[in-house]
MIDREN-319299 format. One record per residue (C-alpha): residue number from 1; x, z negated, y negated. Coordinates in pm, 1 decimal, decimal comma. Each point is the difference from the previous one (the first is absolute). Layout:
# MIDREN-319299
NUM/X/Z/Y
...
This chain:
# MIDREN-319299
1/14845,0/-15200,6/-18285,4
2/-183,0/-152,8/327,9
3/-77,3/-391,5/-14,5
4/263,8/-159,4/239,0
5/-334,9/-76,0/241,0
6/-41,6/367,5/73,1
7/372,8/81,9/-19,5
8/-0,5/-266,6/312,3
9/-268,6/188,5/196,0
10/156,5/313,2/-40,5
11/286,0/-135,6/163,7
12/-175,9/-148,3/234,7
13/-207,9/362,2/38,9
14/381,3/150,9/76,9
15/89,0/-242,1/240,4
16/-279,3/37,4/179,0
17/-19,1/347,3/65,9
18/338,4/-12,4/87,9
19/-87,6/-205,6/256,1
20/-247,9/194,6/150,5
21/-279,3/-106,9/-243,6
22/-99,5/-375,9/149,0
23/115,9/-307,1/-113,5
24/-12,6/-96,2/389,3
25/246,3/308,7/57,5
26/225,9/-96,9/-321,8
27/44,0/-379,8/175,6
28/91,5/164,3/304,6
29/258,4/239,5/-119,0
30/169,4/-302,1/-206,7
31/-4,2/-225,7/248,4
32/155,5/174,8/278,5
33/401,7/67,9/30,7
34/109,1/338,5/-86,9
35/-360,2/122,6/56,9
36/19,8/8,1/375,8
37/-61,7/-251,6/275,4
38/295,0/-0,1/261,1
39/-84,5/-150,6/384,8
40/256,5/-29,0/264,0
41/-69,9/52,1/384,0
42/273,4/-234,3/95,1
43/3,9/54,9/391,0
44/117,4/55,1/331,2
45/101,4/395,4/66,0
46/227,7/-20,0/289,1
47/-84,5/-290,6/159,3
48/-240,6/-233,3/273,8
49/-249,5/-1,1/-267,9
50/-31,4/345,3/-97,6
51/-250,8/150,9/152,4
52/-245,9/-308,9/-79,3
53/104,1/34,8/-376,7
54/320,2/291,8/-124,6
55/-154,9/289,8/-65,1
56/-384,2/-95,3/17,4
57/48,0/-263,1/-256,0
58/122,2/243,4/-247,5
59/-259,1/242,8/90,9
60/-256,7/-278,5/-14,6
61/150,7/-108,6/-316,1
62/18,0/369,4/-197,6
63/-428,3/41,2/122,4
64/-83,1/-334,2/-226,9
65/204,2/169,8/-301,2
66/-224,5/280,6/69,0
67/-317,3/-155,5/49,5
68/24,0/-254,8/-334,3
69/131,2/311,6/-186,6
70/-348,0/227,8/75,7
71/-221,9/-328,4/-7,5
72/125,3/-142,7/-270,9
73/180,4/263,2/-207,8
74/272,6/-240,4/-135,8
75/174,6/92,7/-311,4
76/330,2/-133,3/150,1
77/213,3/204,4/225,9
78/102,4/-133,4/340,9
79/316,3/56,8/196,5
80/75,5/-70,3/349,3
81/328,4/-105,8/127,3
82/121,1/-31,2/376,7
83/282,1/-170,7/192,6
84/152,6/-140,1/344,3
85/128,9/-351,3/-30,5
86/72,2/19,7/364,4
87/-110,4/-319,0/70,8
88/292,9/-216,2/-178,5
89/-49,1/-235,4/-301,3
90/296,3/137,4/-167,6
91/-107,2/385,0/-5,7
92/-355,9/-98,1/-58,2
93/111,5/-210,9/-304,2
94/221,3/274,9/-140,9
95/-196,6/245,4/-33,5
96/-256,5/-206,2/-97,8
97/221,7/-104,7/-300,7
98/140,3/366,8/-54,5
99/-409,5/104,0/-49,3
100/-90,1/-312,7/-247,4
101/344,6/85,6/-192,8
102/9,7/344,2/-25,8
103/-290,5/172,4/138,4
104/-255,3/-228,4/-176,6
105/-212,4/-105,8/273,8
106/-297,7/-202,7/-45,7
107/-82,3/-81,9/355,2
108/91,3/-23,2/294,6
109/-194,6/56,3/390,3
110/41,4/-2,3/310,6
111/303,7/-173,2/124,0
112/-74,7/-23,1/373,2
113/248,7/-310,8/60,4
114/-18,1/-370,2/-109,6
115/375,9/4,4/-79,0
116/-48,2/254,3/-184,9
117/-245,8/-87,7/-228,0
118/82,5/-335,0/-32,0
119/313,6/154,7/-162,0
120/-173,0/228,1/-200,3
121/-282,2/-216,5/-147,7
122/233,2/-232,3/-162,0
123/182,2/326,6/-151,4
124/-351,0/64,7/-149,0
125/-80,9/-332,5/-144,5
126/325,9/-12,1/-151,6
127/-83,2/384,7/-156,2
128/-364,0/-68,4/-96,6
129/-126,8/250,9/279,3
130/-204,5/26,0/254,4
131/19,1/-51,3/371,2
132/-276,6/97,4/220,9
133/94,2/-20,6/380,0
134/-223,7/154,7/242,8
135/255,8/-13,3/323,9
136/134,8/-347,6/36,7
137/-156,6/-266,6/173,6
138/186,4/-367,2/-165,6
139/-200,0/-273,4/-124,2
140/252,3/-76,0/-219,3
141/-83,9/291,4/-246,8
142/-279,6/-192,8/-127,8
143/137,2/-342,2/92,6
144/296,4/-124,7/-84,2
145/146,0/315,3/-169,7
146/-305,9/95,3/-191,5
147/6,9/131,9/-356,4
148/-207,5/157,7/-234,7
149/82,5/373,3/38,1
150/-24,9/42,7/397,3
151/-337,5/33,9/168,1
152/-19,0/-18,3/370,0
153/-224,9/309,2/131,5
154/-101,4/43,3/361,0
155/48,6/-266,6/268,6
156/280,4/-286,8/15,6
157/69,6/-240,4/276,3
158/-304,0/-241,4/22,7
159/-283,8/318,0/13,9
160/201,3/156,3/259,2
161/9,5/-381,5/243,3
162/-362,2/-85,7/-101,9
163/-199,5/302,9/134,5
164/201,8/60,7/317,2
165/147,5/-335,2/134,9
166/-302,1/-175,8/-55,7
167/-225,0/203,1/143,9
168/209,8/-4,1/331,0
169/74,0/-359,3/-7,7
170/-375,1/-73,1/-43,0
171/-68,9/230,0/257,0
172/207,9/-270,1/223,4
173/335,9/199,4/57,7
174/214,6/-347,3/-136,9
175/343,5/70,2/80,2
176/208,8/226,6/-205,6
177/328,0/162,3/33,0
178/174,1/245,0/-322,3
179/210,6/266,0/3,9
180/138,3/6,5/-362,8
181/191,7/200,3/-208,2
182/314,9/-193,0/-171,1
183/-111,9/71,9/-346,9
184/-175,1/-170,5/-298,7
185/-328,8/196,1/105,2
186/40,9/-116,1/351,8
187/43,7/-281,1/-32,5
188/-296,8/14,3/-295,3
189/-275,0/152,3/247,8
190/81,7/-271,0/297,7
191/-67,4/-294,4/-211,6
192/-324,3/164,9/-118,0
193/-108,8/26,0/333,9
194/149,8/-337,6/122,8
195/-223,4/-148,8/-279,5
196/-331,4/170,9/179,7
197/141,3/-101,1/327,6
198/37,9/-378,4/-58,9
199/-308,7/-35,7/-230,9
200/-214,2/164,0/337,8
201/165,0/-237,9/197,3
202/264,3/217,0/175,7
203/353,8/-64,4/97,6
204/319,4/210,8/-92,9
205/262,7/-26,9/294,9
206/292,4/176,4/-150,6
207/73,4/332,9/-136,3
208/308,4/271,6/18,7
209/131,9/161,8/-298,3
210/112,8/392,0/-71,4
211/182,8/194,0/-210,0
212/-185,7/201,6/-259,8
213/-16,7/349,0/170,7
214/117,5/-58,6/345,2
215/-89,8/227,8/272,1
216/98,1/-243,6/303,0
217/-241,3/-261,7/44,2
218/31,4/-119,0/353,4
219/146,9/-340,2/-56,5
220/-294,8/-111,1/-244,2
221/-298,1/167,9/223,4
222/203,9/-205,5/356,7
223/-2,1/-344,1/-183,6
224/-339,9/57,1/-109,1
225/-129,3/88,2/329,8
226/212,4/-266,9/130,3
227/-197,7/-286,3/-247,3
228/-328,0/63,5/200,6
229/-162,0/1,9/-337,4
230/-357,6/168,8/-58,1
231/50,4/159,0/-250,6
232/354,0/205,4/-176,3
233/-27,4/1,2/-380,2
234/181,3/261,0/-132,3
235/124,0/-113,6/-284,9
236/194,5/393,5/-148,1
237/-110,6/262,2/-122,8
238/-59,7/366,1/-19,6
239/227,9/162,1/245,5
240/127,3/-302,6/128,4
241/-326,0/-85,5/121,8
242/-91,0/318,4/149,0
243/313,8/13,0/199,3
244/-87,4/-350,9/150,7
245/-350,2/81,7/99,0
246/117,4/321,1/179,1
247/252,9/-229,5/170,2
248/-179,3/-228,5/80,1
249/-231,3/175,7/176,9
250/318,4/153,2/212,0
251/81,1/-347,1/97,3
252/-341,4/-80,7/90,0
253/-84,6/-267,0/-251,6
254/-364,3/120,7/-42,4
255/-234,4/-116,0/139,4
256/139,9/-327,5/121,3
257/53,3/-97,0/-349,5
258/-155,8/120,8/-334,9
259/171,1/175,0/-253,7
260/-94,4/-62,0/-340,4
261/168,5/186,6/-312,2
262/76,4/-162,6/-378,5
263/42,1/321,7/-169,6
264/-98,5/353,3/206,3
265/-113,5/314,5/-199,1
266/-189,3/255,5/139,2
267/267,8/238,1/1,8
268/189,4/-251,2/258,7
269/-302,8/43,8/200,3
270/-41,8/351,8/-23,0
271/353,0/6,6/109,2
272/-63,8/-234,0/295,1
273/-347,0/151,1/140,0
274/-303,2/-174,9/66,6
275/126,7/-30,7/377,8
276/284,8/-219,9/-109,4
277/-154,1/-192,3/-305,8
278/-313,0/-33,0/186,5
279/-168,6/-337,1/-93,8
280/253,2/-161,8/-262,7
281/-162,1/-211,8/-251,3
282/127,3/99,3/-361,1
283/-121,8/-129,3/-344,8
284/53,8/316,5/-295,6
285/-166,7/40,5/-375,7
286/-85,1/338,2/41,4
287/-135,5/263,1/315,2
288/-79,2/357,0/-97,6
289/-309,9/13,9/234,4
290/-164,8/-330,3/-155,8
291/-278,7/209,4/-274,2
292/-26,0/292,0/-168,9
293/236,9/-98,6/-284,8
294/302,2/-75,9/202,5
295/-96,2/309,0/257,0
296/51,1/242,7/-337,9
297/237,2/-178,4/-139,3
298/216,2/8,0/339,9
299/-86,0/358,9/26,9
300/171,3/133,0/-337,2
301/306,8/-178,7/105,1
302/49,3/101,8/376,9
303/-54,4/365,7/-158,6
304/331,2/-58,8/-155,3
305/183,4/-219,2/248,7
306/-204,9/98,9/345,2
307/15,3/-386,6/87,0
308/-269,0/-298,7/-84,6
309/107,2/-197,3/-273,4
310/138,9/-354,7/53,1
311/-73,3/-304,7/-246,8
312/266,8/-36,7/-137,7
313/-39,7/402,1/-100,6
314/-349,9/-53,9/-117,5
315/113,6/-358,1/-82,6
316/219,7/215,9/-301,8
317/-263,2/222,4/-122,4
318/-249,9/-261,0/-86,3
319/292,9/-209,7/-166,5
320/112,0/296,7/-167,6
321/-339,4/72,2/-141,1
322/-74,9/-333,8/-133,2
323/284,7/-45,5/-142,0
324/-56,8/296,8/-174,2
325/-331,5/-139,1/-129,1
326/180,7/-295,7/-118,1
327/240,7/204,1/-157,2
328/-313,0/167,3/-233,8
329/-243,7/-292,5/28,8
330/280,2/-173,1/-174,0
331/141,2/313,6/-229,5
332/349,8/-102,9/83,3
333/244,0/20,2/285,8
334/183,6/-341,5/-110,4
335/-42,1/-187,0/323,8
336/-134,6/-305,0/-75,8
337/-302,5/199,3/-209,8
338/-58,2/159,4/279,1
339/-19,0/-199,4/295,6
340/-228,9/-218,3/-213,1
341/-224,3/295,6/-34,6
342/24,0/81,1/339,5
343/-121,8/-363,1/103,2
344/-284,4/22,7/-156,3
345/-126,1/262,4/191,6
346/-137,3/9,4/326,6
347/186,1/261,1/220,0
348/-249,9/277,5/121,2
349/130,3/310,2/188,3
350/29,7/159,4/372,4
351/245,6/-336,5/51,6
352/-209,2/-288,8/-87,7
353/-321,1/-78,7/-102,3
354/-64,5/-283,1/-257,0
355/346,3/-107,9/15,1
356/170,8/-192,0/-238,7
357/375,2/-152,1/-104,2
358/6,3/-392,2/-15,6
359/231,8/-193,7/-218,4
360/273,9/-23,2/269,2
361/1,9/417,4/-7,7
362/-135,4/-21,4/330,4
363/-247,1/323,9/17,4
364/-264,5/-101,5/213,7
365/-285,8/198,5/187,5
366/-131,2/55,3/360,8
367/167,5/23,2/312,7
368/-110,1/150,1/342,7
369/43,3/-104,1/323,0
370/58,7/268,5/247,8
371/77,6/85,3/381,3
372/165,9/346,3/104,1
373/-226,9/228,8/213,6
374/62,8/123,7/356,4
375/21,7/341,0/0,2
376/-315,9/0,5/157,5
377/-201,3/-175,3/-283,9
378/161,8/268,8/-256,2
379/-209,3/280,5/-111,9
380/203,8/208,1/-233,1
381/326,8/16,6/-171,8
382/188,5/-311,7/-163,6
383/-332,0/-158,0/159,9
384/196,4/-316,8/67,4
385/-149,9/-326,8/-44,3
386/-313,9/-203,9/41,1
387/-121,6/-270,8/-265,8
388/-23,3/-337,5/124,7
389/-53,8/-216,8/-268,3
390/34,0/18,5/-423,3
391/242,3/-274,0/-157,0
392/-146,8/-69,2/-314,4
393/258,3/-2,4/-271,4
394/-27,0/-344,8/-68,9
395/105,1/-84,8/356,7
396/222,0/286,0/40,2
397/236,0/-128,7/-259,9
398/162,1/-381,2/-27,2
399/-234,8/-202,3/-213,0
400/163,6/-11,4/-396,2
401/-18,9/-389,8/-8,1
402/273,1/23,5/246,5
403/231,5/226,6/-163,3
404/318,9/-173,7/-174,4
405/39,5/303,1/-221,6
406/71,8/-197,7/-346,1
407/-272,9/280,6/-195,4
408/-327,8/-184,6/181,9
409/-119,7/-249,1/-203,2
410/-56,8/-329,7/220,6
């Protein structure tokens, strides 16, 4: 009869082959929920924010599951899950429930609307899941309505205001008009800029307000023109803001006044041409054309989608991918486990380089500073913008010791 001690290693023996013959590999497969990882592309399919997300972000999304897989051959499956929330709380909430109830979701991405996800985060918390946004733009994700399960990816309010308005403002354009959509993220991306504008010394003399999605913008482009400000701050997004610049330039806004864009993805601009978009100031996280990385990285996914991706598409692949790192740094998916794992490493991919995810969830990491070429200055395709100036991430983001999220320890 074996002495209990090697009765015990046999069993341990067993369990470990049937694991896949590591102990690392056995901690994995116990840890994790049914044996598979499950991520939702919560987004926009239908809607003003579609191309700049839909679509890519899933695609984006479904090339980090592939990438950890052969990198970092997990011993977990992973799933991917897609939706349209159609830009309402209610929908976005819903289905966000019916995948933590029944479809066993671990985490959730994407979410290209601050409604949205404000709705959806506190879903999560409540679950013990994750929340990752890559899309919306709110301070208040990782202010007033932070919790321990959401992590705020690619840009928000304050980087978007500090590279552009200030830049402008310093330049000595003072006087600022908006054009805003009538939203949460509207109303999100003007005070990031008005914040910029006012600590460069400029003035904001009013602003006009839009419907999410409108096509008619006549009425807010006339009262703008009519304010004799420098500068129009366009304060929308996505299609929204692509529709005003082309405008715009119909009304002959440009050059008289500057136009300066919150939130504009390169496929707006591809959309618009170079002859329209010529010289707008723009602050993004990510261009395709900046080094070899993002230039291969870019290249795999416009084979696929025959379009440049946008941040918040490449945004979604680097949060998918270190979250799945988190997932097997930690060997669980429980949420909590896992975003603590995932702070403790820096982020390192095609996205960001030597970025990392602060107490408040805030992830933070380098902006750019950019102005669209004439069509002159562009040499090839999706050759689109010149670099004016790096925002280092520590200026690109709102310093923590001014966050009122309740997690930062004062």
């Amino acid at each position: 009869m074996p002495h209990p001690t090697q009765f015990r290693f046999r069993l341990l023996a067993a369990a470990l082959a049937i694991a896949g013959g590591s102990p690392c590999a056995m901690a994995q497969t116990q840890g994790i929920s049914d044996g598979e990882v499950r991520i939702g592309v919560l987004t926009d399919l239908s809607g003003v924010y579609s191309d700049a997300s839909g679509k890519g972000s899933v695609l984006a999304a479904q090339m980090a599951i592939d990438d950890f897989v052969a990198q970092n051959k997990p011993s977990f499956k992973v799933k991917l899950l897609s939706a349209d929330m159609q830009l309402k709380p209610d929908i976005g909430a819903s289905i966000a429930r019916t995948w933590f109830d029944r479809e066993g979701v671990d985490m959730i991405t994407d979410l290209p609307s601050s409604a949205v996800t404000l709705a959806v985060m506190n879903l999560a918390v409540e679950k013990n899941k994750v929340v990752i946004p890559t899309g919306p733009a709110s301070l208040r994700i990782t202010n007033e309505d932070c919790n321990p399960t959401t992590i705020h990816w690619a840009y928000d309010e304050y980087s978007q205001g500090q590279g552009t308005a200030r830049a402008i403002t310093e330049a000595g354009k003072k006087t600022w008009y908006f054009i805003e959509a009538d939203y949460a993220g509207g109303k999100a991306l003007r005070g990031g800029f008005e914040e910029a504008i006012k600590s460069a010394g400029g003035q904001v003399l009013g602003a006009s307000k839009h419907a999410l999605g409108a096509s008619d913008f006549s009425s807010q482009i006339v009262q703008a023109q009519s304010s004799k400000a420098e500068v129009i701050g366009l304060a929308n997004a996505a299609g929204d803001t692509a529709n005003v610049i082309k405008q715009s330039s119909e009304f002959g806004v440009t050059p008289k006044q500057v136009l300066a864009a919150s939130l504009i993805h390169i496929t707006e601009i591809h959309g618009i041409g170079l002859k329209t978009a010529k010289g707008l100031y723009l602050t993004d996280g990510f261009y395709w054309d900046r080094n070899d990385a993002s230039r291969a990285w870019a290249q795999r996914f416009f084979e696929q989608r025959k379009k440049m991706p946008t941040i918040v598409q490449v945004g979604t692949y680097s949060a998918v991918l270190h979250y799945l790192k988190g997932v097997q740094a930690a060997g669980t998916d429980e949420a909590k486990a896992t975003v603590a794992a995932m702070k403790k490493m820096p982020v390192n991919d095609v996205f960001a380089e030597n970025g990392r995810i602060r107490d408040d969830g805030r992830m933070v990491h380098d902006m750019y500073l950019y102005e669209v070429k004439s069509p002159e200055e562009s040499r090839k395709p999706w050759d689109y913008y010149k670099l004016k100036a790096v925002i280092p991430a520590e200026k690109a983001f709102r310093p923590i010791e001014q966050s009122t999220c309740r997690l930062v320890k004062k």
